[in-house]
N, CA, C and O of each residue as an XYZ file, in Angstrom:
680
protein
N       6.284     32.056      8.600
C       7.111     30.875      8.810
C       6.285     29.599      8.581
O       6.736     28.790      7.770
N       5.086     29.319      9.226
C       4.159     28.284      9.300
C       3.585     28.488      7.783
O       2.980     27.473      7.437
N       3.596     29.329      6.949
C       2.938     29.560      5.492
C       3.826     28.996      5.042
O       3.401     27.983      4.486
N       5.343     29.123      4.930
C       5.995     28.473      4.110
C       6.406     27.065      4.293
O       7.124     26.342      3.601
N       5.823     26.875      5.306
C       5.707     25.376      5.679
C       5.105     23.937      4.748
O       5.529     22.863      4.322
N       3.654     24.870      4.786
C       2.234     24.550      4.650
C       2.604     24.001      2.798
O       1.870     23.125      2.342
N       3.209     24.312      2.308
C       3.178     23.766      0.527
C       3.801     22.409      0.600
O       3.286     21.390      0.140
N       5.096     22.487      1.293
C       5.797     21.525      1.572
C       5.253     19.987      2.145
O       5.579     18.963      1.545
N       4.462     19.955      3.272
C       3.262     19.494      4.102
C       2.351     18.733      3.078
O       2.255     17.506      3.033
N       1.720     19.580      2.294
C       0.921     19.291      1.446
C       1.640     18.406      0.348
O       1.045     17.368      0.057
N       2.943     18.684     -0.366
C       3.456     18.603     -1.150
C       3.796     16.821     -0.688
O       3.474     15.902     -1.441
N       4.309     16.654      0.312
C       4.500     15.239      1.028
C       3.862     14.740      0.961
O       3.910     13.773      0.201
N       2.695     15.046      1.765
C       1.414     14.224      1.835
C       0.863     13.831      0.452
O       0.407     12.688      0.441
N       0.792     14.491     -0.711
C       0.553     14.130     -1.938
C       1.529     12.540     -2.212
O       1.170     11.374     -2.378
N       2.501     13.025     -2.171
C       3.574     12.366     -2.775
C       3.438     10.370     -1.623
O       3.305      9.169     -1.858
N       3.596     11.298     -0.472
C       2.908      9.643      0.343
C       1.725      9.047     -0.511
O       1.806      7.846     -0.771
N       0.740      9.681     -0.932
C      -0.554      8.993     -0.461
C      -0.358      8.284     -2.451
O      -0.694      7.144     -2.773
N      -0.011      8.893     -3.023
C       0.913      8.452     -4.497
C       1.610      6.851     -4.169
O       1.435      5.690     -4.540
N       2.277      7.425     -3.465
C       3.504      5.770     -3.299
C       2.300      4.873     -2.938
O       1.829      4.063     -3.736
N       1.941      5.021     -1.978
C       0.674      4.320     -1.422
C      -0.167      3.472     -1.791
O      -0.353      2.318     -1.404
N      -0.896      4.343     -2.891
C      -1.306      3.557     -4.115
C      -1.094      3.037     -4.921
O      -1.756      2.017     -5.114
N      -0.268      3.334     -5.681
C       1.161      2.282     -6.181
C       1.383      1.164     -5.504
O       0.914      0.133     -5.986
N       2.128      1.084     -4.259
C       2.191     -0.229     -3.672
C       0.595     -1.170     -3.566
O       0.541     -2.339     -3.949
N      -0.542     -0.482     -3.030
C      -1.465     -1.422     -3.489
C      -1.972     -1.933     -4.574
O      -2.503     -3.043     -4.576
N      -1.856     -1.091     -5.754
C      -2.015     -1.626     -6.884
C      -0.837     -2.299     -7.742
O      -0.993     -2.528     -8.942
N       0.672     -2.685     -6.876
C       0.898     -2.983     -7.842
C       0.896     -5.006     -7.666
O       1.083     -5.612     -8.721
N       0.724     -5.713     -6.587
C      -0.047     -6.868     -6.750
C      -0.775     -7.255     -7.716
O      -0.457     -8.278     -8.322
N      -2.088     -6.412     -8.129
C      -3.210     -7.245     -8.677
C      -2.246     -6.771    -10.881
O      -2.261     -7.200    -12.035
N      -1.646     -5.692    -10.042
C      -1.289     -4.959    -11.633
C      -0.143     -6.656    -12.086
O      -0.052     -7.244    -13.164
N       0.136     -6.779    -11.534
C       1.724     -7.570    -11.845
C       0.761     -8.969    -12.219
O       0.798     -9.500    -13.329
N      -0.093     -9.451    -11.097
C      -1.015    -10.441    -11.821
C      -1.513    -10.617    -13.172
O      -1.285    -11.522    -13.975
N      -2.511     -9.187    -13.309
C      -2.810     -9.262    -14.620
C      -1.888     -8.804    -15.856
O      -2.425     -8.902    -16.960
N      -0.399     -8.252    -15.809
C       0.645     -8.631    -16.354
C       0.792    -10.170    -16.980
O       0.755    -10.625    -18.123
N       0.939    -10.624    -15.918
C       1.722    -11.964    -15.976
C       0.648    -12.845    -16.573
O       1.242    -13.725    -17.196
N      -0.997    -13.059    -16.697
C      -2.170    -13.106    -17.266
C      -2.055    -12.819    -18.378
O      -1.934    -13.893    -18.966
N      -2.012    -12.018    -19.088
C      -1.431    -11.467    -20.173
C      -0.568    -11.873    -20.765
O      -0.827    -12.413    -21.840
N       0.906    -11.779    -20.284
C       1.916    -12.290    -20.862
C       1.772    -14.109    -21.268
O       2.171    -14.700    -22.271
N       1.202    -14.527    -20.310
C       0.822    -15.950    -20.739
C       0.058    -16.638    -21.596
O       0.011    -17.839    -21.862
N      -0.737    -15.394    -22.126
C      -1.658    -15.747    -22.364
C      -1.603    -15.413    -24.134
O      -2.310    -15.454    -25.141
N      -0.089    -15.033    -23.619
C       0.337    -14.967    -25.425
C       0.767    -13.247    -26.270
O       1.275    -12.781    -27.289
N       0.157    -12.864    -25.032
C       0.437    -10.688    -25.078
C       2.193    -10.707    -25.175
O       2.838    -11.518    -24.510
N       2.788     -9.802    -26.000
C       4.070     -9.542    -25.786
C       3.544     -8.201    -24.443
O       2.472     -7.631    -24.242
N       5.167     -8.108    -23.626
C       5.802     -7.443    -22.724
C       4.997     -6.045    -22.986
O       4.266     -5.611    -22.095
N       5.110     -5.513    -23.935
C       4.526     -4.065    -24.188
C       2.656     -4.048    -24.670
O       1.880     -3.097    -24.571
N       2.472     -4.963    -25.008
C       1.138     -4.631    -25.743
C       0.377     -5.689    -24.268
O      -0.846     -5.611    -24.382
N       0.719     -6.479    -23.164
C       0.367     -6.669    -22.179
C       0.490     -5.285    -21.261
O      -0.505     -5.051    -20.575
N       1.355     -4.544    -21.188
C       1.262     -3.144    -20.888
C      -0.020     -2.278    -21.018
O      -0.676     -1.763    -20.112
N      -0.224     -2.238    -22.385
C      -1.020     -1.510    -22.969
C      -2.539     -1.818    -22.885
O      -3.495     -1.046    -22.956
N      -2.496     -3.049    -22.729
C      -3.837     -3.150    -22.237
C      -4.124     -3.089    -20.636
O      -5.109     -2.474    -20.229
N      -3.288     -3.707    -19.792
C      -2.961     -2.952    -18.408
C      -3.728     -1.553    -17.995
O      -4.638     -1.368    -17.187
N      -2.739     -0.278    -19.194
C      -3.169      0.815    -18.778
C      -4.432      1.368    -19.432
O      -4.901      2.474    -19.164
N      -5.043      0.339    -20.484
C      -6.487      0.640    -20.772
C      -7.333      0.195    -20.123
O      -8.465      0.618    -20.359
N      -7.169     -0.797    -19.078
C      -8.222     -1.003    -18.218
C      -8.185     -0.805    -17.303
O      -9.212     -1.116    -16.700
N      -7.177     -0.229    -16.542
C      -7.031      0.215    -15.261
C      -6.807      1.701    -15.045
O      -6.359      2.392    -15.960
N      -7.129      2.247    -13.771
C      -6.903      3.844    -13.050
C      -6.054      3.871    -12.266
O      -5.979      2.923    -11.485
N      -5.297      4.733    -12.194
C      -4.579      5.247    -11.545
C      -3.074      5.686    -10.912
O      -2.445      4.682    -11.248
N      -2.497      6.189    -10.500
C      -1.210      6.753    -10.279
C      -0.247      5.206    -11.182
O       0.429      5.381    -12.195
N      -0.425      3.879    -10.533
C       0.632      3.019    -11.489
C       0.665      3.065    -12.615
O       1.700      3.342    -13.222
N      -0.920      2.701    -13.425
C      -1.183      2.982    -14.671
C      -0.652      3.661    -14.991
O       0.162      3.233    -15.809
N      -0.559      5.149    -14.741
C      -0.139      6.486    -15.489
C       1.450      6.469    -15.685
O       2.052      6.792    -16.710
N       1.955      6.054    -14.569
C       3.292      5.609    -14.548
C       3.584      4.814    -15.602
O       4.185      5.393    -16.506
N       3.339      3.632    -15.774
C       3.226      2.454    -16.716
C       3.108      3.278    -18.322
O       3.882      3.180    -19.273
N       1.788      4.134    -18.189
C       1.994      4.418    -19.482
C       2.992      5.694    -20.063
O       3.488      5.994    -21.149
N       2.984      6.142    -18.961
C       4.592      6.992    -19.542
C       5.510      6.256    -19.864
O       5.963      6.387    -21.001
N       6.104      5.195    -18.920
C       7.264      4.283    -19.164
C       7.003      3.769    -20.896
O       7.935      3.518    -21.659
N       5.593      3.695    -21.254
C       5.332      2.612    -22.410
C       5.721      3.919    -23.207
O       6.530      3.680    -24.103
N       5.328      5.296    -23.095
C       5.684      6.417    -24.347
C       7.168      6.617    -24.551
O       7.795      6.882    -25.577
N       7.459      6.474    -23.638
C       9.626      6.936    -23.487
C       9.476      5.204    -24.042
O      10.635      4.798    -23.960
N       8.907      4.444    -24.376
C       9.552      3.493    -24.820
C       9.409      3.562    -26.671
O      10.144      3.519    -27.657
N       8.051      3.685    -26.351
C       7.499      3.802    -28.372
C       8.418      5.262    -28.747
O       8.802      5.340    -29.914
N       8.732      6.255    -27.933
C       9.668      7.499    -28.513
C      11.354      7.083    -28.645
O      12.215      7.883    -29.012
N      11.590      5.770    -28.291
C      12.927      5.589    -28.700
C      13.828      5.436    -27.485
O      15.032      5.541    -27.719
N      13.499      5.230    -26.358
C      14.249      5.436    -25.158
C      14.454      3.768    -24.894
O      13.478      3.020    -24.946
N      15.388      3.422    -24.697
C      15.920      1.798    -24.484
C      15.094      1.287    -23.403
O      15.194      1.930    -22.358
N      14.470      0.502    -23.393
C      13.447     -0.255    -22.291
C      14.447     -0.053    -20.947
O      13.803      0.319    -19.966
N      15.883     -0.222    -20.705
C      16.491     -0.368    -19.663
C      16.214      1.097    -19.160
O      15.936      1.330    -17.983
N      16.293      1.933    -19.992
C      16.461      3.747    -19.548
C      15.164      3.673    -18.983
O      15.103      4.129    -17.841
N      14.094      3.221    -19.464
C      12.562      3.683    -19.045
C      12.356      2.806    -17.693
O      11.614      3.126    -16.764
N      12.982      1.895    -17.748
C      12.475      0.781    -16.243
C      13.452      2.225    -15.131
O      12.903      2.947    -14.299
N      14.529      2.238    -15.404
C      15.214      3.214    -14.525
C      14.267      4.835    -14.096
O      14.248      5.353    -12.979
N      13.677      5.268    -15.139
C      13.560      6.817    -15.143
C      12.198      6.354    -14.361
O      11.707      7.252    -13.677
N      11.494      5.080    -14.348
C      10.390      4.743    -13.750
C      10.428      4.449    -12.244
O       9.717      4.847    -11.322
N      11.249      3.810    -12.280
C      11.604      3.566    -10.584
C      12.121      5.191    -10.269
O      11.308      5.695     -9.495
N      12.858      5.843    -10.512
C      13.319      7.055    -10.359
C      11.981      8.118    -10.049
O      11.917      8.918     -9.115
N      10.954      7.884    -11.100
C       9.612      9.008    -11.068
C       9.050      8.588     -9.242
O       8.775      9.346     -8.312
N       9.060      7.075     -9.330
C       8.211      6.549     -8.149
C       8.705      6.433     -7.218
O       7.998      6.711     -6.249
N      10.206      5.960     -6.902
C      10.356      6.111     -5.341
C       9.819      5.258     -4.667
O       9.681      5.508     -3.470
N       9.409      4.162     -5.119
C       8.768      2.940     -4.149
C       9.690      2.008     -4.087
O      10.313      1.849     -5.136
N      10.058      1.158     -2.959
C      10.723      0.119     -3.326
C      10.581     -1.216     -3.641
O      11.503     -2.028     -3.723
N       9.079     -1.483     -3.865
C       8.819     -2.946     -4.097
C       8.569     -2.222     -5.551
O       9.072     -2.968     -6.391
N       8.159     -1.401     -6.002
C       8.217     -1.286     -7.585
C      10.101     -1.255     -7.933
O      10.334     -1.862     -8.979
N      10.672     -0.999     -7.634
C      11.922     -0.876     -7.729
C      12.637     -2.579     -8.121
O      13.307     -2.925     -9.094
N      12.203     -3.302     -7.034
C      12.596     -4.092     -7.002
C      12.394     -5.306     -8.728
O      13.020     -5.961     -9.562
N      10.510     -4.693     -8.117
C       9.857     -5.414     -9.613
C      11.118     -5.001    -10.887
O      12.032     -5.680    -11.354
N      10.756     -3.867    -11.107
C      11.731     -3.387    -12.447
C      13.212     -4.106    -12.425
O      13.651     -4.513    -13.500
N      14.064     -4.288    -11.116
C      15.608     -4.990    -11.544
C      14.766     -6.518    -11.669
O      15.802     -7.177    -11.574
N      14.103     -7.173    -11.756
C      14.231     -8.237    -11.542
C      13.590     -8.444    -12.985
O      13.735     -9.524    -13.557
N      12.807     -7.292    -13.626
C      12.988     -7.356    -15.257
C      13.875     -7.183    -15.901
O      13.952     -7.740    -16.996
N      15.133     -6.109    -15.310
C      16.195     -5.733    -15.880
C      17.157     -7.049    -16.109
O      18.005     -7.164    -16.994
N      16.814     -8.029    -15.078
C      17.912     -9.083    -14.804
C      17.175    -10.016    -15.719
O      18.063    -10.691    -16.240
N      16.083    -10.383    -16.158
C      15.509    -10.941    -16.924
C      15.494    -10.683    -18.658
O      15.469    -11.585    -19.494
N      15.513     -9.561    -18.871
C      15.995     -8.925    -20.034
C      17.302     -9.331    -20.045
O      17.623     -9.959    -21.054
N      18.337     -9.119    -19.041
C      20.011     -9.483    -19.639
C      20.067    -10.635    -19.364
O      20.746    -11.154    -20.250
N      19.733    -11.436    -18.598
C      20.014    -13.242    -18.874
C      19.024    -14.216    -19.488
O      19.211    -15.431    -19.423
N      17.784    -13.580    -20.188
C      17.213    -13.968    -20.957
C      15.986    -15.003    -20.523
O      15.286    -15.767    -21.188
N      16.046    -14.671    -19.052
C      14.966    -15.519    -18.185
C      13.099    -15.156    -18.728
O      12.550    -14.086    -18.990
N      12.693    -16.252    -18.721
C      11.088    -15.734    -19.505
C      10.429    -14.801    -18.158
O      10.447    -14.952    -16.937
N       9.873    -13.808    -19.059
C       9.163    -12.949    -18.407
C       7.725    -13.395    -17.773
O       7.193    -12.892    -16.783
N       7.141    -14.631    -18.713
C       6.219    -14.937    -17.326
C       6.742    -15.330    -15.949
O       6.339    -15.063    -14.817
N       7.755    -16.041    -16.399
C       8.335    -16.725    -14.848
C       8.162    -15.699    -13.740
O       7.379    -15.841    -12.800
N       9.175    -14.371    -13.981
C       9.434    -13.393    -13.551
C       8.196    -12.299    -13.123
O       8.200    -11.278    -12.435
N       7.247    -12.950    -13.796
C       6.027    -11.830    -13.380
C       5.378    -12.458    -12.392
O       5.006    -11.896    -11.361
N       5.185    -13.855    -12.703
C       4.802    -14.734    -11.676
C       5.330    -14.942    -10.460
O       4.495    -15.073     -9.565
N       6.591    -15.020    -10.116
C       7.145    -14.926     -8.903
C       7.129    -13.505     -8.269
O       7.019    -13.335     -7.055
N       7.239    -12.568     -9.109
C       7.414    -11.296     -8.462
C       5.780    -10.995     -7.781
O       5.576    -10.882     -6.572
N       4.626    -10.891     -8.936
C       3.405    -11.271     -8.075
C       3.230    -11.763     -6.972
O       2.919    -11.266     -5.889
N       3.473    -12.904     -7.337
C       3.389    -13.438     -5.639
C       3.925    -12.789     -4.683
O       3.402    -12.317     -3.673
N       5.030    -12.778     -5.043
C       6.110    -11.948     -3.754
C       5.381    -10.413     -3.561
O       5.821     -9.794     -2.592
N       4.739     -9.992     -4.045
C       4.139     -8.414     -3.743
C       2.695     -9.077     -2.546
O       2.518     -8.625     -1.415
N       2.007     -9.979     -3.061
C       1.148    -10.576     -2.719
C       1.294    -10.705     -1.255
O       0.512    -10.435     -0.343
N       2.665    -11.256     -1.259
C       3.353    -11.742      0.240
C       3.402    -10.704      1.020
O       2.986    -10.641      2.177
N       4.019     -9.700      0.264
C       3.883     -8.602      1.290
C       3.096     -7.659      1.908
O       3.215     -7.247      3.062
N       2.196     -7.302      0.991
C       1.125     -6.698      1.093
C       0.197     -7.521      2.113
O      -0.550     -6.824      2.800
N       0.140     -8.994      2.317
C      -0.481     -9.428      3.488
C       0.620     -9.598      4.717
O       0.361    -10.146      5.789
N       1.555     -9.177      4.451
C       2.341     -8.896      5.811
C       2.404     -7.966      6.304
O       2.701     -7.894      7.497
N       2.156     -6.959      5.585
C       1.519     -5.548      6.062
C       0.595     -5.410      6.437
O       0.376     -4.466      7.197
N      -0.368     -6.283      6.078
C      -1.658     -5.813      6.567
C      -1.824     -6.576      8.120
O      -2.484     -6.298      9.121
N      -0.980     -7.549      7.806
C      -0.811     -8.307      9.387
C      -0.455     -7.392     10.467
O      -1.118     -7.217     11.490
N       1.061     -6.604     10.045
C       1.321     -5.786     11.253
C       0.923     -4.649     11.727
O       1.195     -4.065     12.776
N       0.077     -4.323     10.625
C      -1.104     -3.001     10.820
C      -2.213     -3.591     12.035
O      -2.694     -2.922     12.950
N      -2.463     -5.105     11.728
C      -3.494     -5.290     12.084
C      -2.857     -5.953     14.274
O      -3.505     -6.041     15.317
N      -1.776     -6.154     14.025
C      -1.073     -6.327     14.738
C      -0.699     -5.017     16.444
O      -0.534     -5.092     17.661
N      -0.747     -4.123     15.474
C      -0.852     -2.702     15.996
C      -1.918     -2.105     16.284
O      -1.919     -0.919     16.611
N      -3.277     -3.022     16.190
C      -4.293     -2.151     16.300
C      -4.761     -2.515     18.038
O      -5.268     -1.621     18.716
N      -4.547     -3.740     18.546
C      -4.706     -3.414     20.181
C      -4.085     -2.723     21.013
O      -4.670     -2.293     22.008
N      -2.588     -2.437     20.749
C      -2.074     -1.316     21.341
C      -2.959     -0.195     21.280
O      -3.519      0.199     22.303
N      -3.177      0.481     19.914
C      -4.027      1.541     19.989
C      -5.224      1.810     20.680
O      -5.643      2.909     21.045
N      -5.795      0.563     20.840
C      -6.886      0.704     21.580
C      -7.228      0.477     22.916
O      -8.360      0.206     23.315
N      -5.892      0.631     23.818
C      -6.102      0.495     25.234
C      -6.321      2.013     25.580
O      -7.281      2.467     26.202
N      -5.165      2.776     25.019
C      -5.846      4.010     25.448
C      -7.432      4.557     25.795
O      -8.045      4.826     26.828
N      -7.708      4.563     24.475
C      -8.864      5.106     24.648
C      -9.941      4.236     25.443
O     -11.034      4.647     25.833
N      -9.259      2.561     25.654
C     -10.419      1.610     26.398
C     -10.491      2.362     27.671
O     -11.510      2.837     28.172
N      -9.185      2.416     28.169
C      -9.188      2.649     29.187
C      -9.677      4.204     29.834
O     -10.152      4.431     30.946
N      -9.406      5.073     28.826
C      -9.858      6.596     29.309
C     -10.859      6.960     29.446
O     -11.140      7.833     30.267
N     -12.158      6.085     28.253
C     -12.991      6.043     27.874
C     -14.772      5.326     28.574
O     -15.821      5.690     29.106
N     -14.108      4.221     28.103
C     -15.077      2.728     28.242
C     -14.766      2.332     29.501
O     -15.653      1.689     30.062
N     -13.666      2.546     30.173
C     -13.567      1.611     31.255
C     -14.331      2.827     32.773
O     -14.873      2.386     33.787
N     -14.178      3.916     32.534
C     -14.858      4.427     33.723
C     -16.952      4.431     33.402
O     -17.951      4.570     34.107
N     -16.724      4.245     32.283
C     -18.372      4.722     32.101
C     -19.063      3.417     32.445
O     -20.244      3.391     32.792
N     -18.185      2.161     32.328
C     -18.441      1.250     32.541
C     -18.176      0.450     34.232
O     -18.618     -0.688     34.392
N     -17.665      0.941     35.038
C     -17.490      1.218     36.217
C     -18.333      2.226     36.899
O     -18.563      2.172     38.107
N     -18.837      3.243     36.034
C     -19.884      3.805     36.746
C     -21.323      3.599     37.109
O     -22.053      4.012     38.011
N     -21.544      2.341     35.462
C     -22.876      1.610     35.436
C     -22.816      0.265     35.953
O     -23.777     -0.497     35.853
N     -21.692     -0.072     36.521
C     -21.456     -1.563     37.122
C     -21.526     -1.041     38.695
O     -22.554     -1.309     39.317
N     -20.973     -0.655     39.043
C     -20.569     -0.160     40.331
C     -21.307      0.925     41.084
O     -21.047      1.334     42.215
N     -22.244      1.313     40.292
C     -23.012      3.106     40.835
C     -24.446      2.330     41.863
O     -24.851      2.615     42.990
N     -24.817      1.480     41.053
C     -25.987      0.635     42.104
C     -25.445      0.673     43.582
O     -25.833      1.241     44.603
N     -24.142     -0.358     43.211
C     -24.400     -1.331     44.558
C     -23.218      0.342     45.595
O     -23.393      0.282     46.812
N     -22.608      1.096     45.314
C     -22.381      2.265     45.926
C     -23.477      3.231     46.004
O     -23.032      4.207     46.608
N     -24.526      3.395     45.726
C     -25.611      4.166     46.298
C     -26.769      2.774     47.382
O     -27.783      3.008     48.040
N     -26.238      1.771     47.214
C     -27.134      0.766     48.338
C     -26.228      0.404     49.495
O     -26.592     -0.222     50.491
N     -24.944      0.888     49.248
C     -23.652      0.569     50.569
C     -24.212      2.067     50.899
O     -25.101      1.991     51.747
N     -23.894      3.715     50.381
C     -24.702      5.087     51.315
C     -25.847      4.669     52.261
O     -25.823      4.943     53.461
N     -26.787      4.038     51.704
C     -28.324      4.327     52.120
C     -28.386      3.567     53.041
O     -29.100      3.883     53.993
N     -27.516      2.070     53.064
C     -27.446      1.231     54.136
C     -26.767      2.027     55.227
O     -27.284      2.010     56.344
N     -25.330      2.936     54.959
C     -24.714      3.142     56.188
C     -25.783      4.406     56.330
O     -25.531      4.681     57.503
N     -26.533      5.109     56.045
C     -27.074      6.023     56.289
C     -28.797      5.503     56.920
O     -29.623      6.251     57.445
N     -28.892      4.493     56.737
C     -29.822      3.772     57.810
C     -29.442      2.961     59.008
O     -30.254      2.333     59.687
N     -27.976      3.023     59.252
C     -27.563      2.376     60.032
C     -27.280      3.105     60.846
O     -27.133      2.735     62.010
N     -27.093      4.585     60.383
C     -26.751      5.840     61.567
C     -27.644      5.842     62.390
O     -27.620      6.643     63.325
């Protein structure tokens, strides 16, 4: 029962620690996008250098999206089958807000630029409420821990000089 568990388990945990990285990389990725695109790169060949200088799970993503694109697949199908592979929702978001940019004809730096930021935003709001959460965590163990050992070296003196006194006072 617990064996057939155990793939599944694993299988998650992969797939978390995937999204994961994705969401952190995709800030600095969308930056140097939008770097690119400004800098005079079309939409795809700013891509392409993207996934030649960078590692990992987005990249790889990115450059599949770029092959279903050079094999004939409509940029709209590949932003979809991409959000679909990943399952993240700030990449999700990124992609409609290209999709909406592609159909009303809004410039794609604009759009890379604001969306950057906005990942930017979040990613330090996360890290806020992570960081937010970290004194809760640590009363426990202050207290289970640190606080008697520290009561034993504060307090162990002057309770072995209160014994010896009442035991000279007998």
């Amino acid at each position: 029962m617990v064996a057939s568990l155990l793939p599944d388990l694993w299988l998650n945990q992969k797939i978390n620690q995937r999204q994961k990285a994705i969401k952190l990389a995709l800030p600095d990725t969308l930056d140097l996008l939008h770097i690119s695109v400004e800098a005079g790169l079309g939409f795809d060949a700013a891509l392409s250098k993207i996934i030649s200088n960078s590692r990992g799970p987005l990249s790889e993503e990115f450059f599949r999206m770029l092959q279903e694109i050079r094999l004939g697949t409509p940029r709209r199908e590949a932003f979809k089958n991409l959000s679909e592979r990943t399952n993240v929702p700030e990449l999700s978001s990124f992609i409609l807000a290209m999709l909406q940019a592609d159909i009303f004809g809004i410039s794609i730096g604009k759009v890379l630029r604001v969306q950057a930021q906005e990942m930017r935003i979040k990613r330090r709001q996360q890290a806020e409420e992570i960081a937010m959460k970290a004194p809760v965590k640590i009363v426990f163990p202050l207290v289970l821990c640190i606080f008697p050992a520290l009561l034993v070296v504060v307090l162990g003196p002057a309770v072995i000089n209160i014994y010896q006194a009442i035991i000279k006072g007998l």
